[in-house]
C-alpha positions in Angstrom: -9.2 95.3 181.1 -10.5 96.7 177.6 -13.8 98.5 177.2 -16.2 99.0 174.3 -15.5 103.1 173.0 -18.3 105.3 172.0 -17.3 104.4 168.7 -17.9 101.0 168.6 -21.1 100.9 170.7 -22.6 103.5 168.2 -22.2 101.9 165.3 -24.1 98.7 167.2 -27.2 100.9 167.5 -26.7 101.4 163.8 -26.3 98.0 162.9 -29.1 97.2 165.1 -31.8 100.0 163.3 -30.3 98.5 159.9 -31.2 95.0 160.8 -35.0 96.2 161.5 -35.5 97.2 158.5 -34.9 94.1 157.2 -37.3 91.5 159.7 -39.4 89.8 157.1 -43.1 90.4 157.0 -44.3 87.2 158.6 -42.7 88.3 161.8 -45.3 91.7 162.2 -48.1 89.6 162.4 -47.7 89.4 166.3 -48.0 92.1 169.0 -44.9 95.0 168.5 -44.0 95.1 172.1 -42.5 98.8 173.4 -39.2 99.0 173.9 -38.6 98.0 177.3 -38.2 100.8 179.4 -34.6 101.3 180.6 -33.8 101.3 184.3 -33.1 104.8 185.7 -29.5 104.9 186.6 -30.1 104.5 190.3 -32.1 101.3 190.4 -29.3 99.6 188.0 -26.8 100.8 189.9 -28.9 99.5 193.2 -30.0 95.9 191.4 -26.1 95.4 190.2 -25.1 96.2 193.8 -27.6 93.6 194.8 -25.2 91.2 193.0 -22.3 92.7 193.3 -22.5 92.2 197.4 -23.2 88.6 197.0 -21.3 86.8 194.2 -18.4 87.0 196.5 -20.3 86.1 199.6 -20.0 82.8 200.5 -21.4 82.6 204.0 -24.4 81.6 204.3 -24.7 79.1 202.3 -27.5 77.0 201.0 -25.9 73.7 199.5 -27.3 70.7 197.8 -24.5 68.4 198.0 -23.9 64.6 197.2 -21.2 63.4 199.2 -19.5 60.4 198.7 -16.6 60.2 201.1 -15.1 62.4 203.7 -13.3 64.0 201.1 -16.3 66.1 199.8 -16.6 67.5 203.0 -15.2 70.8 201.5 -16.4 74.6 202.0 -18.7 76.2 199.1 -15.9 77.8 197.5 -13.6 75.0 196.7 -16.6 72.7 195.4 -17.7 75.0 193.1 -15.4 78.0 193.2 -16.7 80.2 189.9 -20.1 80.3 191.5 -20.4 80.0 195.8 -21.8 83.0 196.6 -25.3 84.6 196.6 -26.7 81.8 199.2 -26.5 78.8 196.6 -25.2 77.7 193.2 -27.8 78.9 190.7 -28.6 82.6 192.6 -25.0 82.7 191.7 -25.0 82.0 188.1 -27.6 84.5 188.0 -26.5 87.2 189.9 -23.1 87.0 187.7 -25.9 86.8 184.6 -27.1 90.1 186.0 -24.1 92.1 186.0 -23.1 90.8 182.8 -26.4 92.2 181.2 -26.3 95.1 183.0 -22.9 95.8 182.3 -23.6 95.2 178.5 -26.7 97.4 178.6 -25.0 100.3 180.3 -21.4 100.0 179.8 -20.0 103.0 181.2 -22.1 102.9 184.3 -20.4 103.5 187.8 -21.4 99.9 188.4 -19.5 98.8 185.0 -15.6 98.8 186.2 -16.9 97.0 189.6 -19.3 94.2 187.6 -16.4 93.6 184.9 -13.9 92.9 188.1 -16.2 90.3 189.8 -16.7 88.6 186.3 -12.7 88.6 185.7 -12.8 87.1 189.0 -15.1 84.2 188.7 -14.8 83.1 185.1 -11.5 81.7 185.1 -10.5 78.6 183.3 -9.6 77.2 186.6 -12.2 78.2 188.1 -14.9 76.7 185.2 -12.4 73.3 184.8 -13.4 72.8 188.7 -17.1 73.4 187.8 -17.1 70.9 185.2 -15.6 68.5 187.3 -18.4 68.9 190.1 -20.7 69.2 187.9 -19.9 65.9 186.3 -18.7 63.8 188.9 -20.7 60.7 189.7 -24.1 61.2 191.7 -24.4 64.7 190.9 -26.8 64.0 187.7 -29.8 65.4 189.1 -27.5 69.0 190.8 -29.5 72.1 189.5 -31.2 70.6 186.7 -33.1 72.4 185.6 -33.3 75.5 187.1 -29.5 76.0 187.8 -28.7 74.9 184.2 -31.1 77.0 182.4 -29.8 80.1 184.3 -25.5 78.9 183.5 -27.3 78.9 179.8 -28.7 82.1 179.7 -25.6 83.4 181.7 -23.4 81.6 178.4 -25.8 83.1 176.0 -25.8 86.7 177.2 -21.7 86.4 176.8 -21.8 85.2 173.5 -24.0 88.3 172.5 -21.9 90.7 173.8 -20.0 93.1 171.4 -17.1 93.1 174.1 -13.1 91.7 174.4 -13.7 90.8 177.9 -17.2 89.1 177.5 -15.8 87.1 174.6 -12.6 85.8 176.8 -15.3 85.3 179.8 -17.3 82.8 177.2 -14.4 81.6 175.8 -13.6 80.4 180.0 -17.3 79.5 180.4 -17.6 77.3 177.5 -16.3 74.1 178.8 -19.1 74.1 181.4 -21.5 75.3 178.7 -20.9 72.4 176.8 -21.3 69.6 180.0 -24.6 71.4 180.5 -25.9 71.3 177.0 -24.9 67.3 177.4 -26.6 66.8 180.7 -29.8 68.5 179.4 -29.9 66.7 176.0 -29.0 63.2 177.6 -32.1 63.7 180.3 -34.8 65.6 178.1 -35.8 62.6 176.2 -36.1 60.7 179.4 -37.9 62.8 181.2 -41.6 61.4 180.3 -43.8 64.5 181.8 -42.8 67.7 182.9 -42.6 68.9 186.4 -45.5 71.5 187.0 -44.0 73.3 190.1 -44.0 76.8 191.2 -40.5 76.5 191.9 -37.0 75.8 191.0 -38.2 71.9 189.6 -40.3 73.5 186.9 -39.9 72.0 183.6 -41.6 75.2 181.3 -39.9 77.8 182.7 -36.4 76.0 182.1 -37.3 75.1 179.0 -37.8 79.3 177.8 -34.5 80.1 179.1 -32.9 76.8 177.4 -34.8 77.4 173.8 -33.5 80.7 174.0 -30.0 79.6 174.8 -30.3 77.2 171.8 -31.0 79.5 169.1 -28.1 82.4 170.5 -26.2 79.0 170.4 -27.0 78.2 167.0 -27.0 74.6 168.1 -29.6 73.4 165.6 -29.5 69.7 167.4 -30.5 71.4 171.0 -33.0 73.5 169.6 -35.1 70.6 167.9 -34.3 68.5 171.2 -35.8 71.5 173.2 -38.4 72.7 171.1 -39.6 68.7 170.4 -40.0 68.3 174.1 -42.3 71.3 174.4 -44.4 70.3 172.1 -44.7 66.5 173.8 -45.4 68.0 177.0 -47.5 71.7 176.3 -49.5 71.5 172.7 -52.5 69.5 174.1 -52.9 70.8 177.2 -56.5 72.7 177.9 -57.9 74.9 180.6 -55.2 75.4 183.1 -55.8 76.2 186.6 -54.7 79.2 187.2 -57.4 80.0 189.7 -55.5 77.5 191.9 -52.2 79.3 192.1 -50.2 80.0 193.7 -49.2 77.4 196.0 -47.7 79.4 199.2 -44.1 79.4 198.3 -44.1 79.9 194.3 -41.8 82.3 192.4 -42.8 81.1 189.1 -46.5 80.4 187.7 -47.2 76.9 186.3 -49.6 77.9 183.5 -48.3 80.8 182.6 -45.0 79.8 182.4 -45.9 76.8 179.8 -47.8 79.7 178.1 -44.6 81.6 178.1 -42.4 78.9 176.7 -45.1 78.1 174.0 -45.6 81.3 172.7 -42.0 80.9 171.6 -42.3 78.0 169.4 -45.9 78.6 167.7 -47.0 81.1 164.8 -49.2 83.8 166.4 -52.3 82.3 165.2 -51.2 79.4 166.6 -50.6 80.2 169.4 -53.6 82.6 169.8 -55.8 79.4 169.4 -53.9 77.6 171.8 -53.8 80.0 174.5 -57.6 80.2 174.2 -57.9 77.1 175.0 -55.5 76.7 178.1 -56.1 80.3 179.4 -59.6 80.8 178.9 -59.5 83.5 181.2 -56.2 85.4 183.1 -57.1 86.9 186.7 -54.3 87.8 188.5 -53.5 90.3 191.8 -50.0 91.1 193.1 -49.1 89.1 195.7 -48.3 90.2 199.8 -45.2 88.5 201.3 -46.2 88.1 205.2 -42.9 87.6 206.3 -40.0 89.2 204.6 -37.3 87.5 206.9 -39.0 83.7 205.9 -37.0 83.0 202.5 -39.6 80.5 201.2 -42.6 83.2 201.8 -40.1 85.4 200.0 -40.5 83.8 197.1 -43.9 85.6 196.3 -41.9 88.7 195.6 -40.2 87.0 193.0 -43.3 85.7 191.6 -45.1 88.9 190.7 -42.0 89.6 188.9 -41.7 86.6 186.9 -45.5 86.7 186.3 -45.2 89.9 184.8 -42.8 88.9 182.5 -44.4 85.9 181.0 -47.4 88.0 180.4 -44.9 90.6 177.7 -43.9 87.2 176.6 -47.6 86.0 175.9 -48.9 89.7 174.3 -45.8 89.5 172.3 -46.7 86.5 170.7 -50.1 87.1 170.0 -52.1 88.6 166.7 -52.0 92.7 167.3 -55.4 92.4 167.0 -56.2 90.0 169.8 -58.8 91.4 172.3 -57.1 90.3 175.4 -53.9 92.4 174.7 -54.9 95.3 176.9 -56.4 93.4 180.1 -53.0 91.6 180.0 -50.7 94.5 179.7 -52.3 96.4 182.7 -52.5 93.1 184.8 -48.7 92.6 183.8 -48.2 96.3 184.8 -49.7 96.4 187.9 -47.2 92.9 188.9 -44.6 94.3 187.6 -45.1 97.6 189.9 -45.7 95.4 193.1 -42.2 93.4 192.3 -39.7 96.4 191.9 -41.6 97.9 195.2 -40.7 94.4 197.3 -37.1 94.5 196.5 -34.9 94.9 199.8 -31.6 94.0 200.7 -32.8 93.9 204.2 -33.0 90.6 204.4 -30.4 88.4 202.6 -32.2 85.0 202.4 -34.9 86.5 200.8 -33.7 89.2 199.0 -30.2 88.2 197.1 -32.2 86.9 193.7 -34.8 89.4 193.2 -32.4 91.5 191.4 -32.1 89.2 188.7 -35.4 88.8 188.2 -36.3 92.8 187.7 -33.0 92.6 185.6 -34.8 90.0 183.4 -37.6 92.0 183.1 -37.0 95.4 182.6 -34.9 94.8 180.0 -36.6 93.0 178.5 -34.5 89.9 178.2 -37.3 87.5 177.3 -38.5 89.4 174.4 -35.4 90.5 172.4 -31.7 89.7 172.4 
């Protein structure tokens, strides 16, 4: 198992401060965000042990699984043996998504040596070939899409940006599924004639972000028009969302503001600014109180103060630094934010086994920067 040396990862930083210095002029007309603040040792080391406990874990097990004969009658970790653990297939992919980033953000950690293990163990090219045939077998077209997918994208992107020998065997395994899920998402896309407006796993915008961002790591110029095309045909005339109405009692995501999130990625700032006026006349938002911690549905709303918070960076990232309603939406994303990290538990497993990803995501920033 190699590691990156002091060495290396300084002269990353180097090349990263260089590369600033030369982002056009164009790009400053939106909001600089702050760096995002780096977790404190012991909440990445308590998040990665969040994931590192589960990836492995393959009872219990939530499945969604098409069975054609008594042959498929098979336990989690033959079906789909890279990613069985963490209560289904797509906490999974993200809680191996998590230790990858938080392995590449702190990569001489206590965590590190444990989170490079589990992803030695899981990304094989056994493992992934077994993947793609589930994934591909007939009456499986509609498995994870798009939630799932979107998160096995962003877990493939934040490989392929890693300065590291291991991350760049790991994507080297992980590209033949890659690849099967960039097909099923560009052959159902243009057939897909609305988007789904769900706070949950069905949501078409919030899949959408994680895919354009996938796209453009991917330099797959085809799947990036595809992706960014279909955005526009379902988000650019939409007015005066609802927000007032959410959520619905078992969200983790937010409807508008996760189309305002995924928008904010494909228009100028001024654009944008005007569009978001007109969908989001008004942002009013309070944390929200889980009732029951050991219900994993009511969970959810954990997650969703989380996510929340990080669509709202996304949105003031986008927008003009002179646009009035920057600092009401930093100190509502703030507070949510706050309220998320506090309802993180590993108490209770149904619950509690995603969460880390989602405070991975945004503390460091993921949606804002590479």
């Amino acid at each position: 198992m190699t590691h990156t040396t002091p060495a290396r990862f300084l002269a990353r930083a180097c090349g990263v401060c260089l590369r600033a210095l030369l982002i056009p002029s164009a790009f400053l007309l939106a909001t600089p965000m702050p760096s995002p603040t780096p977790l404190d040792p012991t909440s990445a080391a308590r998040f990665a042990r969040l994931a590192l406990d589960c990836v492995h874990k393959e009872y219990p097990n939530k499945i969604a699984h098409a069975m054609s004969s008594d042959a498929d009658a098979k336990p989690p970790r033959e079906l789909t043996p890279a990613f069985y653990g963490c209560y289904d297939w797509h906490s999974c992919v993200h809680g191996h998504w998590l230790l990858a980033r938080l392995t590449r953000l702190n990569p001489y950690a206590d965590f590190a040596p444990d989170a490079r293990a589990a992803l030695s163990r899981s990304l094989t090219p056994k493992n992934i070939q077994q993947e793609v045939l589930y994934l591909t077998t007939d009456g499986r077209q509609t498995f994870e899409r798009p939630y799932g997918l979107a998160w096995l994208l962003q877990l493939a992107a934040e490989l392929r940006e890693w300065d590291d020998p291991d991350a760049r065997q790991w994507s080297a395994n992980l590209r033949p599924l890659e690849d099967a899920v960039v097909t099923r998402l560009s052959n159902w896309l243009p057939k897909l004639q609305y988007p789904v407006r769900a706070g949950e796993h069905s949501n078409t915008a919030f899949a959408l972000g994680l895919i354009i961002d996938y796209a453009r790591t991917a330099k797959n110029a085809a799947f990036t028009t595809l992706t960014e095309s279909r955005a526009r045909d379902f988000y650019l005339k939409d007015k005066a969302c609802a927000l007032a109405y959410e959520p619905s009692g078992e969200d983790f995501l937010s409807p508008c503001l996760a189309e305002a999130d995924v928008m904010r990625r494909i228009l100028p700032s001024a654009d944008f600014a005007r569009w978001l006026t007109a969908f989001l006349p008004s942002v009013e938002l309070q944390p929200t109180r889980v009732s029951d911690v050991t219900d994993g549905k009511l969970y959810h709303l954990a997650g969703l103060n989380l996510s929340r918070a990080w669509m709202l960076e996304g949105i003031i990232s986008a927008l003009p630094s002179t646009d009035k309603r920057i600092s009401k939406l930093r100190t509502t994303a703030e507070t949510l934010r706050a309220a998320g990290i506090a309802a993180i538990t590993a108490d209770h497993y149904e619950g509690g086994h995603w969460l880390g990803s989602f405070a991975v995501y945004l503390t460091s920033g993921r949606g804002l920067s590479r």
